[in-house]
DRENRO-786015 format. One line per 5 residues: for each residue y, z, x of C-alpha. Coordinates in steps of 0.02 Angstrom, whole numbers. Example, Ala and Ser with C-alpha at 12.3 -4.5 7.8 and 13.67 -1.06 7.14 Angstrom:
BEGIN
-225/390/615 ~ -53/357/684
REM end
This chain:
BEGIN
-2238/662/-120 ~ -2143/701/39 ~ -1999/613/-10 ~ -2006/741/-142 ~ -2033/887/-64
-1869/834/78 ~ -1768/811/-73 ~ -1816/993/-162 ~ -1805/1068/16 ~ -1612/956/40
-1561/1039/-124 ~ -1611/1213/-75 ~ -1513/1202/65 ~ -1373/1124/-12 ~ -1387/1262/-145
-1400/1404/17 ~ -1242/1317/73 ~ -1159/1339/-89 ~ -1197/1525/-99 ~ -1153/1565/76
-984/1494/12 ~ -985/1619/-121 ~ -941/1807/-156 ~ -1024/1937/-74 ~ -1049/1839/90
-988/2008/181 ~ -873/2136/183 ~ -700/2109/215 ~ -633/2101/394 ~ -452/2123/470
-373/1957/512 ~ -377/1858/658 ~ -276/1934/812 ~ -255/1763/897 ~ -40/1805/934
-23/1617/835 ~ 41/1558/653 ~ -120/1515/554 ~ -127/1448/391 ~ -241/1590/335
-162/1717/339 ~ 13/1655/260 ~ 10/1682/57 ~ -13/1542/-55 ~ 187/1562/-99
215/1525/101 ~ 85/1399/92 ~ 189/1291/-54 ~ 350/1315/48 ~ 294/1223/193
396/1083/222 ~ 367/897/219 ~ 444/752/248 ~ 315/597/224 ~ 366/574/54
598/581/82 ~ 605/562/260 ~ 689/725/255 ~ 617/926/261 ~ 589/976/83
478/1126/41 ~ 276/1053/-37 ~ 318/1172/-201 ~ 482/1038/-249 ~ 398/862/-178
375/745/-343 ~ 202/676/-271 ~ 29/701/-220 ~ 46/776/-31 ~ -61/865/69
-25/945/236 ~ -178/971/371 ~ -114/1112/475 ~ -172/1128/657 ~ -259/1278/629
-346/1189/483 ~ -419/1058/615 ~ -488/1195/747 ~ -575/1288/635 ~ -675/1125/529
-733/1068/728 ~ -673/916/682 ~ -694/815/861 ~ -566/649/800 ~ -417/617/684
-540/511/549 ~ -637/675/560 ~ -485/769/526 ~ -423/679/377 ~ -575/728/265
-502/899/259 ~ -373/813/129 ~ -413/801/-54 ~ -424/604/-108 ~ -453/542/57
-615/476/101 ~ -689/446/279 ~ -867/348/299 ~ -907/307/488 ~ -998/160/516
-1081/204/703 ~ -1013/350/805 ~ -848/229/870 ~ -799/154/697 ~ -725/230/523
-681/185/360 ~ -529/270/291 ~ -450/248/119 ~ -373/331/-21 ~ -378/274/-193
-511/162/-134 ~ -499/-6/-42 ~ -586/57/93 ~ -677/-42/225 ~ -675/-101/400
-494/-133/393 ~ -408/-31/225 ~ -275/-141/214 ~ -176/-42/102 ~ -155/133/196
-22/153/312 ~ -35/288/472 ~ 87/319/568 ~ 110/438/721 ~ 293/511/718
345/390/652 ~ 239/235/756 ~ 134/134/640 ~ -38/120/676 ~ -52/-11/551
-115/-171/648 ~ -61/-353/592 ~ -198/-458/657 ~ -325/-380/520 ~ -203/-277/408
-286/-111/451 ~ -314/33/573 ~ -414/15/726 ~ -471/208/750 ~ -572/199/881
-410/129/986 ~ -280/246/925 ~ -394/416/972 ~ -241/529/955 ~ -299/710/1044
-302/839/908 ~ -240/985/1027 ~ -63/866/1014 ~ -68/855/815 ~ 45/999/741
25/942/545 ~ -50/798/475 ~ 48/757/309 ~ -53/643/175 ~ 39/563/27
-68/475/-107 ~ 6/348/-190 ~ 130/229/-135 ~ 277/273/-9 ~ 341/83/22
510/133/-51 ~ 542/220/107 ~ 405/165/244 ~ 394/-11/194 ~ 250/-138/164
62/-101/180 ~ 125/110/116 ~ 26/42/-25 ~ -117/178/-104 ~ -35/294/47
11/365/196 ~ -38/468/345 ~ 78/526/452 ~ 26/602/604 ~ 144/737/657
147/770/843 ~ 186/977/938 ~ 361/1009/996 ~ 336/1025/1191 ~ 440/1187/1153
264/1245/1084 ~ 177/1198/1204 ~ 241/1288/1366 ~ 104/1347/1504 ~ -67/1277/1534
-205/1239/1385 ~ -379/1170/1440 ~ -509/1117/1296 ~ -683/1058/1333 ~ -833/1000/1258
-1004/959/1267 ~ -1142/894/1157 ~ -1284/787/1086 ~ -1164/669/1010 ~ -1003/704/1107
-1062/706/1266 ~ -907/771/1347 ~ -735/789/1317 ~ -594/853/1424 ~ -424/880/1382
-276/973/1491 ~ -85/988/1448 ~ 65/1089/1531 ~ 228/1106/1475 ~ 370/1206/1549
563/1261/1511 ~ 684/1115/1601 ~ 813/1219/1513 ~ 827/1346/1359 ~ 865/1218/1258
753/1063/1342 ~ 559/1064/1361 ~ 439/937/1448 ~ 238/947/1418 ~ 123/828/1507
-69/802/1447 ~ -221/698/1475 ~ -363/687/1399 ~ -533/578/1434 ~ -686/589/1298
-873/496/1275 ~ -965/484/1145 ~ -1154/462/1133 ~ -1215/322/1044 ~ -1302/358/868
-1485/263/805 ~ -1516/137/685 ~ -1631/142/530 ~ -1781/79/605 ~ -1763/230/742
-1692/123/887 ~ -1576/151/996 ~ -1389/86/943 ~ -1244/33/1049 ~ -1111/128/965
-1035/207/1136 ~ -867/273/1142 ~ -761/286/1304 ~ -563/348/1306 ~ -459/378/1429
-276/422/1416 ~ -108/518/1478 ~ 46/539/1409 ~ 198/674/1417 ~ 334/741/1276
524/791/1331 ~ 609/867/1170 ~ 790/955/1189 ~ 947/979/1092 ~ 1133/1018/1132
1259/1079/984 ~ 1225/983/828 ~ 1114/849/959 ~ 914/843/957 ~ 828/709/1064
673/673/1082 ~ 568/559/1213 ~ 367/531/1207 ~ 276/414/1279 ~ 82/375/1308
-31/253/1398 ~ -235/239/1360 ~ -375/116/1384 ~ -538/144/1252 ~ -693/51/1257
-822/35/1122 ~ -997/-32/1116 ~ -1075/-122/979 ~ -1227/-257/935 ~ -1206/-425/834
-1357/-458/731 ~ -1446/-636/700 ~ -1509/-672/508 ~ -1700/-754/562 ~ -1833/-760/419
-1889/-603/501 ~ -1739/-502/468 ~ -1570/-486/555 ~ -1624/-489/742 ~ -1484/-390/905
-1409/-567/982 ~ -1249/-522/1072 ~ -1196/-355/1151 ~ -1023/-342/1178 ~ -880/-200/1214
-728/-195/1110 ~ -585/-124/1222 ~ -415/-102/1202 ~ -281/-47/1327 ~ -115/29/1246
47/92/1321 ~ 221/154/1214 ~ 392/242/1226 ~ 463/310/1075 ~ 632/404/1102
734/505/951 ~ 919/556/924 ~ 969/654/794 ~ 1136/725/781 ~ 1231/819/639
1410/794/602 ~ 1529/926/555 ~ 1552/862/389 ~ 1357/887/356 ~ 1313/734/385
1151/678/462 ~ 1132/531/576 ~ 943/483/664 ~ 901/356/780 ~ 727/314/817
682/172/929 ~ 487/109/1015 ~ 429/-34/1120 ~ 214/-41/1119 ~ 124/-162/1219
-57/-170/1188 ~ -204/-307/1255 ~ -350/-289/1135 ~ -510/-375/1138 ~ -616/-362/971
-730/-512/1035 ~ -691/-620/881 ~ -497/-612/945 ~ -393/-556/1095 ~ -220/-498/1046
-84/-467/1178 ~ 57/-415/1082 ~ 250/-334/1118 ~ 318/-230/989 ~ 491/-160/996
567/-76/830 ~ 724/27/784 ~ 786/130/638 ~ 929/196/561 ~ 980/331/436
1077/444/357 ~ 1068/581/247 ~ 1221/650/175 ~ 1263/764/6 ~ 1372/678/-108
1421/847/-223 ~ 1302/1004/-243 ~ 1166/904/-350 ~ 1133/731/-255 ~ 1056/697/-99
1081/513/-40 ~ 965/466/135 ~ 974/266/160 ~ 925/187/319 ~ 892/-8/408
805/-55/551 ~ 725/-230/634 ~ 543/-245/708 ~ 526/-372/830 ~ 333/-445/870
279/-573/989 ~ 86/-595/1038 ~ -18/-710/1075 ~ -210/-736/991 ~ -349/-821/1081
-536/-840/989 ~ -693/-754/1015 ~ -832/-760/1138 ~ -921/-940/1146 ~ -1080/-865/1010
-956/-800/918 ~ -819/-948/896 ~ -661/-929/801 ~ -480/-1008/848 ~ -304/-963/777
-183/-1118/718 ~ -50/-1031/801 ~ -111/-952/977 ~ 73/-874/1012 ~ 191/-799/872
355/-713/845 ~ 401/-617/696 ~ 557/-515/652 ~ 565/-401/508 ~ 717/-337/446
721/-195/307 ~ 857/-98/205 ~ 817/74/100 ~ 895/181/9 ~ 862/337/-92
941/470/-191 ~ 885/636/-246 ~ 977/714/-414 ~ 963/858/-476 ~ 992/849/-665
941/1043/-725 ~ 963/1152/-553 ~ 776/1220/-533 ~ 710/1128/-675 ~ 733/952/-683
771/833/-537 ~ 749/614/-545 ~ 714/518/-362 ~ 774/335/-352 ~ 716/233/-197
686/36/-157 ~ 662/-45/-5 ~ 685/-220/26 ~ 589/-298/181 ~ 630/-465/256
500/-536/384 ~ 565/-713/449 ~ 395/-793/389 ~ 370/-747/217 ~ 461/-694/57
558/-551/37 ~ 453/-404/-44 ~ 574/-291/-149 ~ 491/-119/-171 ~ 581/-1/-315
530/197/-339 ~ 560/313/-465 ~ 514/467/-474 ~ 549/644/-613 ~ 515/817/-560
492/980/-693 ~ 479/1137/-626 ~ 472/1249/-779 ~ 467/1428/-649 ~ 415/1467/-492
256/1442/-498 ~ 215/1281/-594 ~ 286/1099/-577 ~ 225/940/-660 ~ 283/762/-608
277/578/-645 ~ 293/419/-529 ~ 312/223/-544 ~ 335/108/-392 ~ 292/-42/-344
206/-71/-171 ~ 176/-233/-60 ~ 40/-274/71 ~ 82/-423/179 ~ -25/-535/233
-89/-530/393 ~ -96/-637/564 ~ -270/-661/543 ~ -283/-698/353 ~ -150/-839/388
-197/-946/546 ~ -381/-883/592 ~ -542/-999/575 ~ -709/-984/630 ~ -903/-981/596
-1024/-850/547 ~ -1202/-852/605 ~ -1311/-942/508 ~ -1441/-862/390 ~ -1607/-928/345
-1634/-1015/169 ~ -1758/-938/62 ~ -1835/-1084/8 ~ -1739/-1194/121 ~ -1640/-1329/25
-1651/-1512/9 ~ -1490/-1595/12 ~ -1473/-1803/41 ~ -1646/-1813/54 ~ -1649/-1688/213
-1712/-1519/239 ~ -1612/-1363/293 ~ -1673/-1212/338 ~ -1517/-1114/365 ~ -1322/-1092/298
-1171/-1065/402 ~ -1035/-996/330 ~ -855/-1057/380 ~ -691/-962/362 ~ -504/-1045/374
-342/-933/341 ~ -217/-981/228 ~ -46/-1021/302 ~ 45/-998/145 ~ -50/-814/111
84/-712/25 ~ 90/-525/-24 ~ -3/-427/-134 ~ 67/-319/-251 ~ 47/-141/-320
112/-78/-495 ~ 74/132/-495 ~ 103/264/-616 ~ 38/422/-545 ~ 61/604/-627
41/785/-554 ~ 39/972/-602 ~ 25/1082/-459 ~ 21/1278/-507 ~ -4/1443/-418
-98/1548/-539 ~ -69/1699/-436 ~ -64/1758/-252 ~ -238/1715/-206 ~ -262/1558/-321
-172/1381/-363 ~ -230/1203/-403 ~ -158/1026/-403 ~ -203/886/-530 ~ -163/715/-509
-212/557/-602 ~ -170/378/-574 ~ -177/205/-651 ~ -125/68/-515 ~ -142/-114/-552
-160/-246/-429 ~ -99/-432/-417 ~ -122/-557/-309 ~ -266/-455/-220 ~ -339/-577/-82
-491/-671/-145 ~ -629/-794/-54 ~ -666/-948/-138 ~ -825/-1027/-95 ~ -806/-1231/-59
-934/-1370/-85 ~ -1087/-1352/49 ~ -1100/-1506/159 ~ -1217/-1543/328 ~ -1153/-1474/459
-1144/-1547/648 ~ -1326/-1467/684 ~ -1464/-1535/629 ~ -1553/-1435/467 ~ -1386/-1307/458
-1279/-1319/285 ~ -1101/-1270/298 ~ -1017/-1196/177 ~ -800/-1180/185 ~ -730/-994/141
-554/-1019/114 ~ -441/-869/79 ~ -316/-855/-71 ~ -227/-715/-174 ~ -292/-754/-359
-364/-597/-387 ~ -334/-435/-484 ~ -391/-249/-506 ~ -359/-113/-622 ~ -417/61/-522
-379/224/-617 ~ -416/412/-564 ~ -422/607/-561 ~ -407/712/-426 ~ -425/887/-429
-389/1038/-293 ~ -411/1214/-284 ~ -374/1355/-154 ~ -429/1527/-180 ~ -394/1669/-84
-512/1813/-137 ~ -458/1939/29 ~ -361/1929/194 ~ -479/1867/261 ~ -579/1754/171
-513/1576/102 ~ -601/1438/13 ~ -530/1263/-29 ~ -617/1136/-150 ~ -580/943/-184
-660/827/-351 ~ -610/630/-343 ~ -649/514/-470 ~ -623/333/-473 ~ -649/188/-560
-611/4/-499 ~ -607/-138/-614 ~ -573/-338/-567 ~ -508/-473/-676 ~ -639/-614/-603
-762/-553/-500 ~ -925/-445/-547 ~ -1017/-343/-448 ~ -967/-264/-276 ~ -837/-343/-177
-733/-329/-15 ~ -631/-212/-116 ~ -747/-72/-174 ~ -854/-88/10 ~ -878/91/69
-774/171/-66 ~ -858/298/-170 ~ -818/331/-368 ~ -843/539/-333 ~ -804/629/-186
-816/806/-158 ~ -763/942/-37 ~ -807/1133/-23 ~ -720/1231/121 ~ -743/1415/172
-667/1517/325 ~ -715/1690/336 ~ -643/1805/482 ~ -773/1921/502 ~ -698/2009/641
-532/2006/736 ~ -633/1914/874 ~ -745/1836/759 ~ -730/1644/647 ~ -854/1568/531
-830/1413/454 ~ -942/1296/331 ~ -888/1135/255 ~ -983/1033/127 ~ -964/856/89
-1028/754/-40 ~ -1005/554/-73 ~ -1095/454/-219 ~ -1165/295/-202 ~ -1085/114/-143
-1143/-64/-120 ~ -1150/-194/-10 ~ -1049/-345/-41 ~ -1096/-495/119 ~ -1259/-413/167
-1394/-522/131 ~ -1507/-453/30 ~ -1389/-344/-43 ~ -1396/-152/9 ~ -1384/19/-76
-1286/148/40 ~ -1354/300/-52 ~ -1264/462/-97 ~ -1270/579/29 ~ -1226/776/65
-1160/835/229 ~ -1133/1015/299 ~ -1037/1060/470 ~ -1033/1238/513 ~ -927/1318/664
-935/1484/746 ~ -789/1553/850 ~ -768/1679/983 ~ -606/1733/1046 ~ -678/1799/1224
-525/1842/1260 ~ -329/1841/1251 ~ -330/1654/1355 ~ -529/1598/1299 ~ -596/1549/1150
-766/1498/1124 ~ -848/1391/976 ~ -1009/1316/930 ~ -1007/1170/803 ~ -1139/1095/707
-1108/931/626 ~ -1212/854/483 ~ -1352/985/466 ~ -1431/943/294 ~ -1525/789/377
-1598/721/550 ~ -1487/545/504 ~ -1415/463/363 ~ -1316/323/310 ~ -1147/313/256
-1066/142/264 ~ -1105/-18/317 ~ -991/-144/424 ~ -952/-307/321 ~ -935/-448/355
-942/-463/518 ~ -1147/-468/571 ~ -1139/-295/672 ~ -1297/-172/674 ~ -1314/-54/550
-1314/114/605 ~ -1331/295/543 ~ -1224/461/568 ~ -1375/588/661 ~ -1353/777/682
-1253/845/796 ~ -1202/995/892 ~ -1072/1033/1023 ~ -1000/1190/1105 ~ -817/1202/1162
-692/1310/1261 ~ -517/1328/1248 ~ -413/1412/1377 ~ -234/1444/1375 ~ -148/1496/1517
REM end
C-alpha cells in the first residue's frame, strides 16, 4: 500500500513538473541583461545558422549539415546546473547518460552503452579521449571544467570517414573558449550535499591585440552516494588540475597553444559473491595523473587555400587496480581545404599517432597479467572528402573515406556518403550510408585474469568431488580484429516558424563481428572445491539496432523556451538471447523536457525532466532489473549584480535515491544516484 501511495504521489509530481513546464506559468518578462550572447534570446533562424564543424572538419552553418548534430551551447550548460561534462551531454537529444556511483558514467548513443561504450568517440579540440586499454572513456579522469567548454557539438551516427576508428554510433567533440573570450578574472564556486565543494579560477589578459593568454585551475570533491541497503558507499571523487590557453593570429596566420596537467582520484568497493550475498572485500582508489600540449597552426593562402596543422604529446599513469597503464602519446595532423570551382569543396588530410605504454596487472586479490607488459603502436591514416553541390540551395552529395593503418592489425577502410535536399529555407531532409570500424583494444588482445569466485547453488559434483564455488577466467585474444558498422541514417529538420522547429531522425545500423565471450569447458581449479571456467574473447557476433529520434524547440515569448527529446530503440542479436554486454545500461525510450523562463532581467528559472525505461543486467548473479526511473533538476539564478551571479540547484528531486545502472562485470558495489542540492557563485571581474 505505500508503495502505492509513493508511486501516485511520484506521478503527481511528475505531472506538477509537467505543468509548471506548460503555458501560463507567468507573465512574460524582458530578457536577461547579462551583457553576454545567450542562446535564448537568438531566433530559431540564428539558432540553425550556428556553425559546426564535427561532422566536415570545416565551419558550415547546422541548417546545411547532412546529419544528426546537436550543439550544447555554454549558456545551455549554466542554466541546466549541470556540475560535469557526462552531466552536460544529457542536454542532447539521443544521447543517454546513466551514472553508476557519483565518480562513474555510462555514456552512449544509439546504444552500446556500458562501463566502457566502445563505440563513441570524444574528443576535446580535437584530443581523443577515447582510451585503448578498454576501448572507452574514462570520465571520471578526463573532468574537463565546464566554465572552459564554449560548445559541445554531438553527431549521431558514424563520423569515421573523417575522425577515424572507434567514431562508430558517434561523436562528441568538446569545444574549448578562445582565451580572447576570456580576458579578466572569473571565479565559480560551489557547495553541496553531493558536491561538497568546488572551486574554479581563470585569468586571461591581452599579450597583444591580436594574441591572448588565459590561465585557470580548478580543484572539485564529490561526496560519496549510498547503496541499496542504506549504507554508506565509497564512490568519492577528488580532482585537481591547472592548465593555460595562448591563442593569436597574424595576417592570414592563427595559432593556437593549450596545455593542461591534473591528477583525479576515485573511490570504489569490490564485492565478494558468499551464499549470503555479495559481501565489500577490497577498497581501493582508482587514480589517474594526466599532463598534455596541444599546439594549432592554421594559415590561409592567397589563393584561398586552407592549410591546418595540429600536433599533441599526452602522458598519463593510470591505475584502475585491475591494470596500471603508463602510456606516451604523440599525434599529428594534416589538412587542407581548398575550392575546386564554385560548387565543390575538397578538405583531405593524413596524420600518424605514435603510442608506447607499458601495462602491469592488478592488485594481488584482484590478479590479472598482460602477454605483452610494454607496447608500441603507430597508426597512420589518410582522408579525404568532397562536398558538391549539384542544385545550388537544393541539392548537394558528400563523399568521404578514411583509411587507417595501425602497424598491428589490418587496415580498416571506412567509405561515407552522404545527399542533402533543402527544398526552402526552412526545411531540409537527408540520407546517410557509411561504414564505421572499432578496433580492438590493448586489453581485449593480451589481458588475462580471474574473477572472484561465486558460490554454487547446489554446489556441483564433478570427478567424484564437491565444489562449492566457480571462478571465472578471462584470456584476450591476440588475433582480435575490428568490428564493423554498416549505417543508413535519414533526417528532416524543419523550422515551422519563428518560435517552433523539429528534427527527425531514424536509423538502421547493422553490426558484424561484434565481440562475443565464449564460455570453455569447466575444469578443477588449483584450490581445493573451486571450478574454473575459461572466458575467451572472439568477434562472432552480430546486431541489428534500428531507431527514431525526435526533437522539438518551441519558443512561445522572449523569454520563455522549451526543448523536448523522444528516443526509441530496438537492439536485436544474431546468437545470443536475452541481455548482453551490449544492451547493459542502454534504455529502448529516453525522454527529455527542458524549460527556461526569465522571469526578470535579474531573475532565471530552470526545470529539466528526465525519463529512462527499463534495462537488465547481463553478469550479475541473480540477474537484476534496473527499473525505469524519472528525474527532475531545477535551478534558480540571481544576477546580484553586474560581476555576481548567484544560483541554487536541485538535482534529482522526484526521489530520496534511485537506481540507474549497474557496473558489469567487474564485482564493484552497487550504488544509487541520491538527491542533491548545491548553491554556486560566479564572479567575473
Amino acid at each position: 500500500m505505500l508503495q502505492s501511495q509513493f508511486m501516485r504521489l511520484k506521478a503527481s509530481l511528475i505531472a506538477a513538473s509537467l505543468a509548471a513546464m506548460l503555458p501560463g506559468l507567468a507573465p512574460a518578462a524582458a530578457p536577461s541583461a547579462t551583457g553576454e550572447t545567450d542562446l535564448f534570446d537568438l531566433s530559431l533562424e540564428e539558432l540553425m545558422e550556428i556553425e559546426v564543424s564535427s561532422v566536415s572538419k570545416r565551419a558550415q552553418p547546422l541548417s546545411r549539415t547532412p546529419a544528426a548534430v546537436h550543439v550544447i551551447s555554454a549558456e545551455q550548460i549554466r542554466r541546466s546546473g549541470a556540475a560535469s561534462i557526462p552531466e552536460a551531454l544529457r542536454l542532447a537529444p539521443g544521447v543517454h547518460v546513466a551514472r553508476f556511483s557519483n565518480n562513474r558514467w555510462s555514456v552512449s548513443i544509439r546504444g552500446f552503452g556500458g562501463r566502457f561504450a566502445s563505440k563513441l568517440l570524444v574528443l576535446q579540440d580535437g584530443r581523443s579521449l577515447y582510451s585503448p586499454l578498454f576501448s572507452g572513456v574514462f570520465w571520471e579522469f578526463n573532468d574537463i571544467p565546464l566554465e572552459l567548454v564554449e560548445r559541445i557539438e554531438i553527431v549521431r551516427g558514424p563520423g569515421a570517414s573523417l575522425w577515424g576508428a572507434n567514431a562508430v554510433n558517434g561523436v562528441i567533440n568538446i569545444i574549448t573558449r578562445n582565451a580572447a573570450s576570456a580576458q579578466g578574472t572569473q571565479i565559480s564556486a560551489a557547495v553541496g550535499s553531493e558536491l561538497h565543494g568546488s572551486l574554479f579560477a581563470s585569468h586571461g589578459l591581452a599579450l597583444s591585440e591580436t594574441t591572448h593568454l588565459e590561465v585557470h585551475a580548478k580543484s572539485q570533491y564529490v561526496e560519496p552516494s549510498s547503496t541499496p541497503e542504506d549504507g554508506s558507499a565509497r564512490d568519492f571523487w577528488r580532482t585537481r588540475q591547472a592548465g593555460f590557453r595562448l591563442d593569436g593570429k597574424a595576417g592570414g596566420d592563427r595559432f593556437r597553444v593549450q596545455g593542461s596537467v591534473r591528477d583525479s582520484v576515485t573511490g570504489e568497493h569490490f564485492m565478494l559473491p558468499t551464499p549470503q550475498g555479495r559481501q565489500p572485500f577490497l577498497p581501493v582508489n582508482p587514480a589517474n595523473e594526466l599532463a598534455y600540449l596541444l599546439g594549432r597552426w592554421d594559415h590561409v593562402a592567397d589563393s584561398g587555400i586552407t592549410h591546418s596543422v595540429q600536433a599533441y604529446v599526452e602522458r598519463s599513469d593510470m591505475d584502475i587496480v585491475i591494470a596500471r597503464e603508463r602510456r606516451t602519446t604523440f599525434d599529428i595532423e594534416y589538412q587542407q581545404q581548398q575550392g575546386l570551382g564554385e560548387r565543390v569543396d575538397l578538405i583531405w588530410g593524413a596524420g600518424w599517432r605514435h603510442k608506447r605504454d607499458e601495462v602491469v596487472g592488478g592488485a594481488p586479490r584482484f590478479p590479472s597479467q598482460f602477454t605483452s607488459p610494454r607496447d608500441r603502436n603507430d597508426l597512420f591514416n589518410l582522408f579525404a572528402q568532397g562536398e558538391f553541390e549539384l542544385v545550388p540551395e537544393r541539392w548537394a552529395l558528400t563523399l568521404g573515406a578514411r583509411i587507417d593503418r595501425p602497424d598491428d592489425a589490418r587496415l580498416a577502410f571506412q567509405p561515407n556518403a552522404r545527399i542533402l535536399f533543402t527544398p526552402d529555407a526552412t526545411h531540409s531532409l537527408w540520407a546517410s550510408a557509411a561504414r564505421a570500424v572499432r578496433a580492438g583494444s590493448r586489453g581485449e588482445r593480451t589481458v588475462s585474469g580471474q574473477l572472484s569466485a561465486r558460490p554454487l547453488q547446489p554446489p556441483l559434483t564433478f570427478d567424484s568431488k564437491t565444489y562449492t564455488a566457480i571462478a571465472t577466467r578471462i584470456a584476450g585474444n591476440p588475433d582480435f580484429g575490428h568490428e564493423y558498422l554498416d549505417a543508413l541514417d535519414l533526417g528532416w529538420r524543419a523550422s515551422w516558424s519563428p518560435q517552433l522547429s523539429t528534427e527527425l531522425a531514424a536509423y538502421h545500423y547493422r553490426y558484424d563481428d561484434l565481440r562475443q565471450a565464449h564460455r570453455g569447458a569447466i575444469t578443477p581449479g588449483p584450490v581445493p572445491s573451486v571450478l574454473i571456467q575459461p572466458l575467451t574473447l572472439d568477434s562472432t557476433e552480430r546486431a541489428r539496432v534500428s531507431g527514431v529520434e525526435l526533437s522539438a524547440q518551441w519558443r512561445p515569448t522572449d523569454a520563455w523556451d522549451l526543448a523536448a527529446s523522444l528516443s526509441m530503440s530496438r537492439m536485436s542479436h544474431v546468437s545470443v538471447d536475452g541481455p548482453t554486454e551490449f544492451t547493459e545500461g542502454t534504455p529502448e525510450r529516453i525522454f527529455t523536457l527542458r524549460t527556461g523562463y526569465t522571469i526578470s532581467p535579474t531573475l532565471q528559472w530552470d526545470a529539466w525532466l528526465r525519463h529512462a525505461s527499463a534495462t537488465q543486467t547481463y553478469a550479475f548473479r541473480p540477474a537484476r532489473r534496473v527499473d525505469p526511473y524519472w528525474t527532475l533538476d531545477m535551478r534558480l539564478g540571481w544576477k546580484a549584480s553586474r560581476e555576481l551571479e548567484l544560483s541554487i540547484v536541485g538535482q534529482n528531486l522526484l526521489d530520496s535515491r534511485h537506481l540507474e545502472a549497474i557496473n558489469e562485470p567487474l564485482p564493484s558495489m552497487i550504488n544509487e544516484v541520491e538527491r542533491g542540492v548545491y548553491l554556486r557563485a560566479d564572479w567575473r571581474l
